[in-house]
N, C-alpha and C positions, 0 to 999 in steps of 0.2 A: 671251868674245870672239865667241864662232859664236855665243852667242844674239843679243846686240846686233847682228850683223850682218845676223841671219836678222829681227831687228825691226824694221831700218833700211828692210832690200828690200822686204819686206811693206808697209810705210807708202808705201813709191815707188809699188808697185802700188797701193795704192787709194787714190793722186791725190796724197797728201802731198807738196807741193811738186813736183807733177808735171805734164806741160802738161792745158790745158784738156780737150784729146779723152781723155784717158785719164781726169779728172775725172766728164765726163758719161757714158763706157763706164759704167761702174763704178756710178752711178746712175741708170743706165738699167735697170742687171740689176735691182739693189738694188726699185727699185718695182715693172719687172716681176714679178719674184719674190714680192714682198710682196704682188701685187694677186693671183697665184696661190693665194697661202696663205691669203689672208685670204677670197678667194672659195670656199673647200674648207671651212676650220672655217666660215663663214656658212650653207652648204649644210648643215654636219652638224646643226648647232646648229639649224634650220630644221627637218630632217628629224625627229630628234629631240625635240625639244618639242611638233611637231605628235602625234608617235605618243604621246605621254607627255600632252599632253590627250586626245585620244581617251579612252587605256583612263583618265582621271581619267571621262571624261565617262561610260562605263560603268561604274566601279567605283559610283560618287557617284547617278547615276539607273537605271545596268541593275539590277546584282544588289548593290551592296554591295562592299568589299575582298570581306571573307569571308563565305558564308552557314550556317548553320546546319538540316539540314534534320531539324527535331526540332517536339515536337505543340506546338498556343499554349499557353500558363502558364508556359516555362521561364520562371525566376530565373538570371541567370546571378552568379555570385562577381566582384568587381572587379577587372579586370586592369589591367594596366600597362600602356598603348598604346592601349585600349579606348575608343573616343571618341564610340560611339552604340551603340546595338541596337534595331531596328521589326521589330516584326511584320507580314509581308507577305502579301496569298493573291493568289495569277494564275489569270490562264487566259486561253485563246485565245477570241480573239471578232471575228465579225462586224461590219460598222459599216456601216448605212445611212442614208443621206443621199436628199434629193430625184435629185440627182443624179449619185451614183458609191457604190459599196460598196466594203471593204477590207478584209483578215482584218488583225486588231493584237492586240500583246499587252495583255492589262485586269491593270495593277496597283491591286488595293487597298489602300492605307494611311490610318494613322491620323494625327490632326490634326496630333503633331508631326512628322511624315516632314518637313516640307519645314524643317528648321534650319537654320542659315546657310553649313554646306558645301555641303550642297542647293543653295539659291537664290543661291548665289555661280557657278553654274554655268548659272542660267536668266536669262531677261529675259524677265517676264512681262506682258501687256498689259494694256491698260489697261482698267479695269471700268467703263461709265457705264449708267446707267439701268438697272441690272438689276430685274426682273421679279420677283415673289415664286411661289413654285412650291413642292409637292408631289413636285413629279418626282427623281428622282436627279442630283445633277448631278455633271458630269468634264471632265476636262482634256486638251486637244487641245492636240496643237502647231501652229505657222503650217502647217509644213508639209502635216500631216497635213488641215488644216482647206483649205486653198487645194485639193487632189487630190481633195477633198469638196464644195466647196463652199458652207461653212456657217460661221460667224463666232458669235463670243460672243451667249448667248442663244435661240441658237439651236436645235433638236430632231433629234435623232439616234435611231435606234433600236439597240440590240444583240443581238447574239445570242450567248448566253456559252457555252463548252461545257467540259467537263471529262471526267475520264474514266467518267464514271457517269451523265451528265443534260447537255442542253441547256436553258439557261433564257433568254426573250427578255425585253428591258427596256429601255422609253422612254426616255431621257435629254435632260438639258439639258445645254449646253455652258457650264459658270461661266466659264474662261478661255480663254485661249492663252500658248501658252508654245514658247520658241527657246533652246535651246541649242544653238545654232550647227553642228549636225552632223548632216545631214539625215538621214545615215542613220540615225540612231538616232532622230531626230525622228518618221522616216515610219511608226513601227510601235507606238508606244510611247502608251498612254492610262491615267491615272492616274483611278480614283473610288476613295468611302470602303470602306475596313473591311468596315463593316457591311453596305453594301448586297450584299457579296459571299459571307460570313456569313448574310446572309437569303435571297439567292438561292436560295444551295445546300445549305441548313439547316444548313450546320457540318459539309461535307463536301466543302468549297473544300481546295485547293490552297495549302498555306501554308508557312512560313520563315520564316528570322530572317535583317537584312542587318543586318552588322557593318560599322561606320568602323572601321577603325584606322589608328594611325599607321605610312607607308608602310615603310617601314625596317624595323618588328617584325611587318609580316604572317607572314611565318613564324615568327617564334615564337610569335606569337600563335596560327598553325595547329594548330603542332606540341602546343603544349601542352592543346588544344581535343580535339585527336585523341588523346591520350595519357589524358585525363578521360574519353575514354567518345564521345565527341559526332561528329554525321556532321557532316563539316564540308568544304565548296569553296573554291575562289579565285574572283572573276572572268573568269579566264581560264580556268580549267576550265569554268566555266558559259558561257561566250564563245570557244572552242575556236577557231573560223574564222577570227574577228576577231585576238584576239592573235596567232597567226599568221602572220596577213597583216601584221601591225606590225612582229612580230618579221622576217618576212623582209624586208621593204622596207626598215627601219634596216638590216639586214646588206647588204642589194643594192647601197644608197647609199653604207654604207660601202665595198664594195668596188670602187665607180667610182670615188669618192675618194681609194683608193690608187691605183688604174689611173691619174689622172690626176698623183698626186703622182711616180709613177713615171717618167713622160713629163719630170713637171716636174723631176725629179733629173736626165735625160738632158740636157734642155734644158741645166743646170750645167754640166755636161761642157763645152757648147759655149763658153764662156766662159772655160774654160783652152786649150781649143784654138787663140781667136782670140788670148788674151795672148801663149800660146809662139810662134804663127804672127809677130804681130807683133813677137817678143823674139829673131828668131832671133839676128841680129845680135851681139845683147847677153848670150845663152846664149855665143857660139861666143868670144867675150871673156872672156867670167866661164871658160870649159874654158879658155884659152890662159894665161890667170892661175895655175889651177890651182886651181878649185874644183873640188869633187867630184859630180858627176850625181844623186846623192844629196840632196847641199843642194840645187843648183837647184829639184829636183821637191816638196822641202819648201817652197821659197820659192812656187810657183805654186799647192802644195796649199793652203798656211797662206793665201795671200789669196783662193782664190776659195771653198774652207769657211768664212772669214771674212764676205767676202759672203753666202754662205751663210745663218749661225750668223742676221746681223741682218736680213736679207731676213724668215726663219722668225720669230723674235720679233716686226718689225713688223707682220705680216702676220696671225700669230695675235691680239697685243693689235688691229689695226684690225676684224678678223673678228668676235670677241667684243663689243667699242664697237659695229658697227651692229649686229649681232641683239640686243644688249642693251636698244637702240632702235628696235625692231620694232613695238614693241605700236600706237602711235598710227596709223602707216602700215596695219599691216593693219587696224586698227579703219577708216580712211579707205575701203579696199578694199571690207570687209565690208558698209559704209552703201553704196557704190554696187553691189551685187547683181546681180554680174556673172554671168550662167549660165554661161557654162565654170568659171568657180571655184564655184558649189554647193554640191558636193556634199565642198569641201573646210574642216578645220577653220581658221577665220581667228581664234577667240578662245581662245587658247594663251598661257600663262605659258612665258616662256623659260627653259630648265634648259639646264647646260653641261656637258656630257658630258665630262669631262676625261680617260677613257678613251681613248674614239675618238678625240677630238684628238691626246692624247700617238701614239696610233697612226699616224696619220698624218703627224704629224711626224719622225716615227722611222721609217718608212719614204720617205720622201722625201729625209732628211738619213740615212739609209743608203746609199741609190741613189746620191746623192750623189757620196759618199766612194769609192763602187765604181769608178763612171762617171771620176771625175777622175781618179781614181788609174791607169783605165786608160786615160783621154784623154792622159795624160802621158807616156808610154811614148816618146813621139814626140821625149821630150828628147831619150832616148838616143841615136836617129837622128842628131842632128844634126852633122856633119862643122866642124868649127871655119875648117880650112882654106877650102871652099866657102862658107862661110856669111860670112868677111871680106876676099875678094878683091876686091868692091868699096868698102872703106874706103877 
């Protein structure tokens, strides 16, 4: 009997055969609320996939997931997750141009380096009338080539240095190459192997970069580390950067909840306007002889209600447009906006259902907190005072 009744007043409140103003109250919240939610998981989902291309876009062209820092000839035994292994030698180098020089990093690899997770992550230009040449040739990115000066075919000088020897070397520039993240763009120069090898007579600077698959990088570490082998992350080798990713996803998340918090209080205010406008119909339901108890159940159970589908719709609409992200920002990316630069626009979306759930659950805590002590006010209410004007 008290549930059916507590079902009946509930369905009053959110419009059930109830007049039109309390219809559109009621879906006013209901979208305001939903456009809150869904604008919070957009933001995370944004935040997050942009930091999660990043460190793809270093793992895939900086240093590898994992690196191996052991002499060239390893063979390594076939793992489970193991998805490449190149041999790699660096070093820091000069770059001279007619007009601008720049210290970059000079990776050498060999011919298969660039396989299709590679160049799933570059857009490379386009080759026409190349030249026949002697010279060494490497690989510039836009960016690097526009702060230079110099375009495919072009002559570059370097100057390679290591910890034992400077050695200087004419180059040709084969291509250009964008991977949409300038910072990584602006420092980063890929020639062969060998020319790096013959520079330094086989006393270059070398490694092994591992793919693996994301999920078993630590095991794949752990069990690397345990055979014997000096073995990194990308993020050990990238200290700064991961970092700054890792705290910026935390920063965002925790404006996120600051604003889901705000957004719980806001709740509040929606049991306050119902009881304000219920007083009448409280001091009624007391002179009948209900109990203060049910009332405040009746007022909780419909604006948690509201609540409960504000937060679902809000979350599936959040997830639906970022889901739908990629061609807009691809639109964004073609019109090469300088305040956006130096940010990544060519990110695959991943749905942190982590953060979300967190946020969700702090907002629809806040909630529960905030009404529950918005309601207090039933108590207040005098029956007598509240129906001398009936």
């Amino acid at each position: 009997m008290k549930g059916s009744l507590l079902h009946l007043m509930v369905s009053r409140k959110l419009g059930y055969r109830g007049s039109r103003a309390a219809k559109k109250r009621i879906l006013f919240n209901v979208l305001l609320i939903s456009l809150v939610v869904a604008s919070l998981v957009f933001a995370q989902i944004f935040v997050v996939s942009m930091s999660r291309g990043i460190a793809d876009k270093y793992a895939l062209l900086g240093n590898g997931h994992l690196q191996l820092h052991e002499k060239p000839g390893l063979e390594l035994a076939p793992i489970e997750g193991l998805l490449d292994t190149q041999l790699v030698a660096q070093s820091f180098a000069l770059i001279y141009s007619p007009k601008a020089n720049k210290m970059v990093r000079l990776k050498g690899v060999g011919p298969s380096y660039f396989n299709a997770m590679r160049l799933s992550q570059l857009t490379m230009g386009e080759q026409e009338n190349i030249e026949t040449t002697n010279l060494p040739q490497i690989l510039l990115s836009t960016t690097l080539a526009e702060s230079l000066g110099v375009g495919i075919s072009d002559r570059v000088a370097l100057m390679l240095v290591n910890q034992s020897s400077i050695r200087p070397q004419l180059c040709v520039i084969r291509n250009l190459y964008d991977s949409g993240y300038q910072e990584l763009d602006a420092n980063l120069v890929f020639c062969d192997y060998d020319l790096m090898h013959r520079l330094f007579a086989g006393k270059e600077e070398t490694y092994y970069e591992l793919l693996v698959e994301q999920t078993l990088t630590e095991t794949i570490k752990q069990h690397l580390a345990l055979e014997g082998y000096m073995v990194t992350s990308w993020d050990e080798e990238n200290y700064s950067v991961s970092t700054n990713l890792n705290t910026s996803r935390q920063a965002v998340l925790g404006v996120m909840m600051v604003v889901a918090i705000l957004c719980g209080y806001f709740i509040s205010e929606l049991s306050r306007e119902l009881v304000e406008d219920d007083k009448h119909k409280i001091a009624m339901l007391t002179l009948l002889g209900a109990r203060k108890v049910f009332i405040r159940n009746v007022y909780f159970s419909t604006v948690m209600l509201v609540t409960l589908i504000s937060v679902i719709a809000g979350t599936v609409l959040g997830i639906v447009l970022a889901s739908n992200l990629g061609p807009i920002l691809a639109y964004v990316a073609e019109k090469s906006i300088p305040s956006l630069s130096y940010y990544l626009l060519d990110f695959s979306i991943v749905i942190p259902p982590k953060d979300i759930l967190t946020i969700i659950l702090v907002l629809v805590g806040v909630s529960m907190a905030s009404v529950q002590w918005s309601l207090r006010r039933v108590k207040v209410i005098e029956p007598l005072s509240c129906t001398h004007f009936d």
